[in-house]
C-alpha positions as CSV (number, residue, x, y, z in Angstrom):
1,X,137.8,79.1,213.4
2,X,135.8,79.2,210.2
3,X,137.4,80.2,207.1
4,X,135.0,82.9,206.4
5,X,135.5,84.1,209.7
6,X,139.4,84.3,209.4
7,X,139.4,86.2,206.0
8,X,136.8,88.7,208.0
9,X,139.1,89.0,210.9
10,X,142.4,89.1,208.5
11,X,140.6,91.7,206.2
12,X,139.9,94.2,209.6
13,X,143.2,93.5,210.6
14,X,144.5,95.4,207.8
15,X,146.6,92.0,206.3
16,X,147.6,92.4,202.7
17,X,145.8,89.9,200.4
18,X,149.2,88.2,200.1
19,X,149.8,87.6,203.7
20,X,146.2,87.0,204.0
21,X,146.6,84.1,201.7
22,X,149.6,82.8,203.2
23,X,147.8,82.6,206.6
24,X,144.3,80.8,205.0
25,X,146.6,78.2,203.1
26,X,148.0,77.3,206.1
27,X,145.5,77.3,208.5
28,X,143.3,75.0,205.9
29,X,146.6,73.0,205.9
30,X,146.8,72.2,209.5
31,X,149.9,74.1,209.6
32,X,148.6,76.0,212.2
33,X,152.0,77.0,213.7
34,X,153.6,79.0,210.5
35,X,150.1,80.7,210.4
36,X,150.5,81.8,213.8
37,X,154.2,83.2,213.5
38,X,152.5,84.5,210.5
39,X,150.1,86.1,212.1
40,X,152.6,87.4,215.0
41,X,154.9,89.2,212.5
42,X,152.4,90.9,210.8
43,X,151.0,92.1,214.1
44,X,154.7,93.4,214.9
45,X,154.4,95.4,211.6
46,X,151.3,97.1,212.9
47,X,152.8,97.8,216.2
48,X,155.3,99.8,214.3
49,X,153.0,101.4,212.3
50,X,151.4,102.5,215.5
51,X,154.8,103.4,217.0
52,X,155.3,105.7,213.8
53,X,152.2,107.1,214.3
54,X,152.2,108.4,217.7
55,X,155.9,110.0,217.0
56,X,154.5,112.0,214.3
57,X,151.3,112.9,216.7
58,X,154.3,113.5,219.3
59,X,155.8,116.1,216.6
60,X,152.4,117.8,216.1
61,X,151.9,118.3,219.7
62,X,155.2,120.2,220.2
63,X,154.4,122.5,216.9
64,X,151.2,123.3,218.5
65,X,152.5,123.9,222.0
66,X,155.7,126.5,221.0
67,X,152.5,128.0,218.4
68,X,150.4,128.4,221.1
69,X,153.5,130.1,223.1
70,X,154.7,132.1,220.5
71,X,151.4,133.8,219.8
72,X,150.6,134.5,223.6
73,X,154.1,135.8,223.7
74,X,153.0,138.2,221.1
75,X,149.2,139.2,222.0
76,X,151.0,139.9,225.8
């Protein structure tokens, strides 16, 4: 993969400039191993950002839902 390519796709990613770095220094070192388990941990963060995510979406749904009961208990 191209360098300028990698930055791109590192940059969409969402990678901080510092692991970013680390990655490009390696892969440009031939040390394409630590860039991948680099690369693997970072996507585990995002995962639990997603995972995060979704539980707060999970908490809004159920406020909605008893909201939504509450005020047809009351209108009924």
């Amino acid at each position: 993969m191209n360098l300028k390519r990698l930055k791109q796709y590192l940059s969409d990613a969402g990678c901080c400039s510092e692991t970013a770095g680390d990655i490009i220094r390696m892969c440009e070192a031939g040390n394409m191993e630590s860039a991948l388990l680099l690369m693997r941990k970072d996507r585990c963060r995002l995962m639990e950002e997603m995972h995060k995510c979704g539980r707060k979406v999970d908490c809004l749904d159920i406020l909605i839902r008893t909201t939504e009961k509450e005020i047809k208990q009351v209108n009924h």
